[in-house]
C-alpha positions, 0 to 999 in steps of 0.5 A: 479394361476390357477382357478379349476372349481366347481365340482356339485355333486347332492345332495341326502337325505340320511335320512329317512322322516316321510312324504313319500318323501323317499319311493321308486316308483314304476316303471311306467308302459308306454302307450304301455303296457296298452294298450297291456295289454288291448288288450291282456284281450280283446283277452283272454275274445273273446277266453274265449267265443269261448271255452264256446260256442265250449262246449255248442255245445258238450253238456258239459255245465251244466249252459247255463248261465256262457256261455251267461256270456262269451260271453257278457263280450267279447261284452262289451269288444270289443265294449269298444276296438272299442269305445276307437280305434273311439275316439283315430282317431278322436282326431287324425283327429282333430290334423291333421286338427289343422292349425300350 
């Protein structure tokens, strides 16, 4: 008499839960997008800036402020860019001085 292996199957809960177990994610967006992301928001406000300040020099700008605003949320967002890009090589220094 031969013996037939057990076949496992994964077991899915087909019924609906009052607790939320059943209700599907979101996908997960990965690391490399938000951070593409960022630095595309990044690169849009330097770009935002530039055009402000190209139509001051034209003299199309009714309110000097909305491009002092510009070009202050470029700074911000940059130097935010260039803090998180100082802290990512040191921690990466950091691991590499790690004895193994």
């Amino acid at each position: 008499m031969e013996i037939q292996a057990l076949q496992m199957t994964p077991v899915t809960m087909r019924a609906t839960s009052h607790l939320g177990e059943t209700v599907e994610k979101p996908e997960q967006k990965s690391f490399g997008t938000y951070l593409k992301d960022a630095l595309s928001e990044v690169n849009r406000l330097q770009l935002a800036s530039e055009k402000q300040n190209a139509l001051l020099a034209a003299g199309e700008v009714q309110d000097v402020s909305q491009v002092i605003v510009a070009g202050q949320k470029a700074e911000i967002a940059l130097q935010l860019t260039l803090q998180m890009r100082n802290r990512a090589v040191s921690a990466y220094q950091e691991i590499m001085r790690m004895q193994v």
